[in-house]
N, C-alpha and C positions, 0 to 999 in steps of 0.2 A: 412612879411613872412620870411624875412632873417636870423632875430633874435629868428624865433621859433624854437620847433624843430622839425625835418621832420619824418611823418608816410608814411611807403609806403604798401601798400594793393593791392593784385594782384586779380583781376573779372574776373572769364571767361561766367556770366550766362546770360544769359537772362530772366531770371524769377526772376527776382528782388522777396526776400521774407523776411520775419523780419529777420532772422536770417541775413542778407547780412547788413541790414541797424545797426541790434545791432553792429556787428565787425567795420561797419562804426563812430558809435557813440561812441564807446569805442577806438577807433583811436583819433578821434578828440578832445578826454579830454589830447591827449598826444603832441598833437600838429598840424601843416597844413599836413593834408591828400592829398597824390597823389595816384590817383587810375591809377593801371596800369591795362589796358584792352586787354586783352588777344585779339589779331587777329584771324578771322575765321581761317585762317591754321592752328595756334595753337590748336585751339579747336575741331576743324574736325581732329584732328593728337591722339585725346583719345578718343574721344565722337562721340556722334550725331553731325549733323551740328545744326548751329547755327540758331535760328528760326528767329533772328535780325541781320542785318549784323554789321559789326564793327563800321560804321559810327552812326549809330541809337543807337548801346548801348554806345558808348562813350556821345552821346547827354545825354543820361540818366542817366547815370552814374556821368555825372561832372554837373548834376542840382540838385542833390541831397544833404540837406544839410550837410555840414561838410567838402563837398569836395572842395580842393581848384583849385585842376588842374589834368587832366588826362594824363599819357603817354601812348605808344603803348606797349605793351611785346608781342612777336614775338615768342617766344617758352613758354615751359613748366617752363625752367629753369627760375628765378628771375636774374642769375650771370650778365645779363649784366646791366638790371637797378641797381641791384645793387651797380654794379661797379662805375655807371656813376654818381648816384644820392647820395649814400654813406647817406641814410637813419638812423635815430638816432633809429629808432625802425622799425620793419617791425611784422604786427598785420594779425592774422591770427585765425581761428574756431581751437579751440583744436579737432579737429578729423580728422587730417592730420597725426598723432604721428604712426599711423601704414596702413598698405595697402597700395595701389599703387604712395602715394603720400608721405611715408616714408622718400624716400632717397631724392627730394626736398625740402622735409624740412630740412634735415642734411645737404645739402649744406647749406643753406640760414643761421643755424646755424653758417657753417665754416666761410660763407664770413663774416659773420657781428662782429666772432671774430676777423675778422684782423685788425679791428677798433674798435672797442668798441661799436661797435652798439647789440642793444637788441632785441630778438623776446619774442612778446606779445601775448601770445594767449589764445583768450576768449573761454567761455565754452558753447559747441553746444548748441543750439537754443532745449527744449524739445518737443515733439509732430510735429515737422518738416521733411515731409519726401518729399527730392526734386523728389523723384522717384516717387512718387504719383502725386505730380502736371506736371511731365512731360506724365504720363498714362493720367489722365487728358484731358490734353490738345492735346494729341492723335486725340480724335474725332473730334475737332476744325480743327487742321491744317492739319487733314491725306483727305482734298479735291484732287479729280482728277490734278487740275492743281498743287498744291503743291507738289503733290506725284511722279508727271512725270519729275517736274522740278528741282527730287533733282538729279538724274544719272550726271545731266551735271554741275551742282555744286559740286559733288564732283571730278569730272575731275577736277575742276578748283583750289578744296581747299587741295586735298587727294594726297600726293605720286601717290599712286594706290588702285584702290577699288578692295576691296575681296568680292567674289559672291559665293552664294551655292547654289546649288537645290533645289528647292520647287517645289511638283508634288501636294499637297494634303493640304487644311487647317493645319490639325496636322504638318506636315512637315514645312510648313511656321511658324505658332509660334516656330518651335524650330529654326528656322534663325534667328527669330525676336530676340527671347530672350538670347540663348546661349553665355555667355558672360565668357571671364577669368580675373584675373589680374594679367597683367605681369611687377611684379615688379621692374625690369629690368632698363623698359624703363618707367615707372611710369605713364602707359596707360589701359583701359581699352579694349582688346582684341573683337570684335564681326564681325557679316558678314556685309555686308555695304549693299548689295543688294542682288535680288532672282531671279535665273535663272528658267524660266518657259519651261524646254524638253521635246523634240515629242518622245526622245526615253523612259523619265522616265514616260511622259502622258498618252503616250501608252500602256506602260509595264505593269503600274498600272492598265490600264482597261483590260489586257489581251490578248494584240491586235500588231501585227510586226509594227517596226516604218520605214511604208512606204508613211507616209503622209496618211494614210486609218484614222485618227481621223480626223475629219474635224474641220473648225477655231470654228464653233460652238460649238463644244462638247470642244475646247478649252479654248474658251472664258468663259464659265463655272468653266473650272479648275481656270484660273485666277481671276474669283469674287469671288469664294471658299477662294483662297490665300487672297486675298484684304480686305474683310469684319473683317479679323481677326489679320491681320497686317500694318504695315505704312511704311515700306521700299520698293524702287524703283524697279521696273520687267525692267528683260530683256528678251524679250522672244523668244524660236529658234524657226525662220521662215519659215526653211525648205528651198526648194526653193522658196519661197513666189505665188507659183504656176502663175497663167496665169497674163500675165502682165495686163488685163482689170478687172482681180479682185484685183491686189495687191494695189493699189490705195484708192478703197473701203475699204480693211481691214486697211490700217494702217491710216484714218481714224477713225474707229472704235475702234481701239488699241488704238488712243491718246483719244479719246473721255474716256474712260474706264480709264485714268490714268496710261496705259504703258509706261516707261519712254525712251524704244528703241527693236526695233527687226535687227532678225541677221538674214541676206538669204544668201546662199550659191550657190555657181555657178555652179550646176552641173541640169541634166536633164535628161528626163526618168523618169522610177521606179527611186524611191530614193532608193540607198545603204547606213547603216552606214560607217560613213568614216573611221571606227578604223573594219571595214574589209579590208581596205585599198586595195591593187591589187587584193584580193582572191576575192572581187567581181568588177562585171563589175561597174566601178567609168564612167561615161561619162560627160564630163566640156562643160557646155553651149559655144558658142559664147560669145567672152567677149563681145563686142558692143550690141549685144542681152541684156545680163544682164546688163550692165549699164543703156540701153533705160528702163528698168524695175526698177532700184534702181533712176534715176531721175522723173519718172512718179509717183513711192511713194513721194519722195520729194514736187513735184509740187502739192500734193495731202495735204501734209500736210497742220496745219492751226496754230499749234504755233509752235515756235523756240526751244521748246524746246525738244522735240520727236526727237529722231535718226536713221537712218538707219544705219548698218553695213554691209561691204560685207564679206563674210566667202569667204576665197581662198581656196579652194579644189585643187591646182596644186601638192602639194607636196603627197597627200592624192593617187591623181590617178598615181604618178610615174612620174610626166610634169616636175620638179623642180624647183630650187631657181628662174631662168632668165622667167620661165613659169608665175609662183607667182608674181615677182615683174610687169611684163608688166602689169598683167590680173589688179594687184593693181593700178597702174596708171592710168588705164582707168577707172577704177570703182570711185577711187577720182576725177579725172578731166573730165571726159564724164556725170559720174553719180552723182556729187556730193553726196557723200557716206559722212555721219560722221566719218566714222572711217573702218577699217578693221580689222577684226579676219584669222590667219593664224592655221592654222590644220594640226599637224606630227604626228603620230602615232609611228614612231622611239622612242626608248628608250632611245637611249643618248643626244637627244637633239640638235644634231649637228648643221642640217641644221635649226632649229625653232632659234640658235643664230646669223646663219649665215644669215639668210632672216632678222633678227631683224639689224643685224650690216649695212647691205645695205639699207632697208629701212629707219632707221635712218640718214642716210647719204642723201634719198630722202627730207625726213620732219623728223624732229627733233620735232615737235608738232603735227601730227595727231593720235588720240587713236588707240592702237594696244589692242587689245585682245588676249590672249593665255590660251586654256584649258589643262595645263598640266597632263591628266589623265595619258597618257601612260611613260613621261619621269618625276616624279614624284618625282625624287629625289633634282631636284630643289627647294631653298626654295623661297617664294615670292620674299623676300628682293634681291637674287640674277637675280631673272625672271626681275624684276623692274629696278635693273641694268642696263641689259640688251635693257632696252626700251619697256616694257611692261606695259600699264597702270591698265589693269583689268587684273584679272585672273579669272577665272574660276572654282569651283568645281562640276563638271556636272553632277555626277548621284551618288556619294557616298552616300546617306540618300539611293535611292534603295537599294543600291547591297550592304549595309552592314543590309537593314531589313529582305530582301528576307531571308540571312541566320539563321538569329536568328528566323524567323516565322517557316521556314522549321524545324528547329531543335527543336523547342518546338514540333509543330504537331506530328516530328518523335515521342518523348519520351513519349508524351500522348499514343498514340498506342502500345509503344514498355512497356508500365506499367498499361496498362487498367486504366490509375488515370489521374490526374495533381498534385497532392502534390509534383512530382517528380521537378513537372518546378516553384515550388514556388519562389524558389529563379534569375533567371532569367525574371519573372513576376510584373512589377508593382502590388501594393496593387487597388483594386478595388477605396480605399478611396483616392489612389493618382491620378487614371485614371480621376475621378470626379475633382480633384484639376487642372489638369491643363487647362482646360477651365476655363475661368474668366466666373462667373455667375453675371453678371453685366452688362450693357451700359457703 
């Protein structure tokens, strides 16, 4: 091995396919292959999570012939194997030369001039399309227990997960699918997971979000979502209503494949909380709601279903010292996975200052934050901050409401529709976006 000379080839898949094995086989005409294996972080940091964890694809990865020995790569970049390993060639799928994985390649060009090393790169695989075998395989891996059990793997692999609202089938496939690339960072941009709202559940059937849909008419909205997508639910709780049913439901929620629900501490009629003092907000007993967040707990049946508590203190006017008690008791009375904190403030003041102390509580417990009202934060900076998930709580609503009302207006306001053609999907595109397939 000393004497030959060394190919470095970087894998992030799981789906081992010809094409992975040709660039393997065309490596090793040039000499001893090191397959470098991309770690879940790495690959959950642009993509889906990984269907194999890193142990299993390295096993498979370095029994495959040609290869001579595997190492770890830890990010997206190659700079640091490269550096260490100082590769005679580094072999690569000619369909890296543009899109999100451009300017990684232009590094690994830079490094490999600084020595004389060469990039090789074989010509794509025809009739291979890794996005078909990952639809695929959809059906296969999108079971109950895989589907619940990805929320907490990505806590484990993800900076922070991005969440958006899904109220309605249609609505879910466009979380599912909406994707950008941000060449930037040489990632594929999408929402990781689906927030299932009583206020957007509601809204949609017509109806005030006072807890008046009940879990059944919601459980419905949810196998709506499910049947048509594979990404993790989070779904808002509400007050999780009377403690001798809350037990039952989230049961029921992890049997379904929920992968965690959020209760909020407050009681009564339920008020929205971004009414904030203009309605009467009234905050449970915290030892009240913790006995109610540990009796879910007790209730569950695998580890991997979460409860969160939602702090209403800052929402009814209680503030920062109100929040952080009611939080303590809820993780340490209630064993709570996590907490979600709730400002309606614009500037965000006190949601960094309740983050600044809390972290100073636990440095590792999930925080949730739905930034609708102080909005000018961007992720990267919420994240900073100590924020694990965030939130996009009802924007698929309150940006369709408008565009429907406003079609309706101009039908009426021109006795026609030719008026709203251009605002209107094509009939032939409404049919396209449902997959007419298994």
């Amino acid at each position: 091995m000393e004497n030959n000379k060394q190919v470095y080839i970087a894998i992030s898949a799981d789906i081992i396919h010809s094409g992975h094995i040709n660039v393997i086989q065309e490596g090793a005409k040039l000499g001893d292959v090191t397959i470098g294996v991309l770690t879940d972080e790495a690959i959950a940091s642009y993509k889906r999570l990984p269907l194999l964890d890193f142990n299993t694809r390295t096993r498979i990865l370095g029994s495959i012939k040609g290869v001579v020995r595997t190492v770890k790569q830890e990010t997206l970049s190659y700079a640091d194997n490269i550096r260490e390993l100082r590769p005679d060639y580094v072999v690569h799928g000619d369909d890296w030369a543009s899109g999100v994985q451009s300017n990684i390649r232009r590094e690994v060009i830079a490094l490999l001039s600084e020595y004389g090393g060469q990039l090789v790169e074989v010509p794509y695989t025809k009739g291979l399309s890794v996005s078909e075998l990952e639809e695929s395989l959809n059906s296969i891996y999108n079971t109950p227990d895989i589907r619940r059990a990805k929320l907490r793997r990505m806590l484990r692999l993800k900076p922070w997960v991005r969440v958006m609202e899904a109220s309605n089938g249609l609505s879910g496939l466009i979380v599912e699918k909406t994707k950008i690339e941000d060449e930037k960072t040489a990632t594929i941009k999408e929402f990781d997971a689906m927030w299932v709202s009583s206020l957007c559940d509601s809204t949609f059937k017509g109806k005030p979000d006072i807890e008046l849909v009940d879990l059944t008419s919601r459980i419905n909205t949810i196998n709506e979502i499910m049947e048509v997508t594979s990404k993790p639910i989070i779904l808002d709780g509400d007050t999780g209503g009377k403690l001798e049913h809350f037990s039952f439901n989230v049961r029921t929620l992890e049997r379904l494949g929920v992968s965690a629900v959020i209760i909020e501490d407050k009681t009564g009629l339920k008020q929205n909380s971004l009414f904030g003092t203009d309605a009467k907000q009234v905050l449970d007993d915290p030892y009240a709601f913790a006995t109610k967040i540990r009796a879910g707990k007790q209730a569950q049946q695998t580890r991997d279903f979460m409860i969160f508590a939602r702090l209403e203190s800052l929402i009814a006017g209680m503030g920062i010292d109100d929040a952080m008690e009611r939080a303590k008791i809820y993780l340490e009375e209630g064993g709570a996975d996590g907490i979600m904190i709730h400002s309606r403030e614009k500037d965000g003041s006190e949601i960094f200052e309740f983050l600044r102390r809390f972290r100073a509580y636990s440095p590792d417990i999930p925080v949730i934050l739905v930034p609708t009202s102080y909005n000018q934060f961007t992720e990267e900076e919420l994240h900073a901050a100590g924020a694990n998930i965030i939130i996009y709580a009802n924007h698929l609503l309150r940006s369709a409401y408008p565009a429907m009302a406003s079609t309706a207006r101009k039908i009426l306001e021109c006795s026609r529709s030719k008026e709203v053609d251009d605002v209107c999907l094509s009939i032939k595109e409404v049919l396209a976006l449902i997959p007419n397939k298994n």
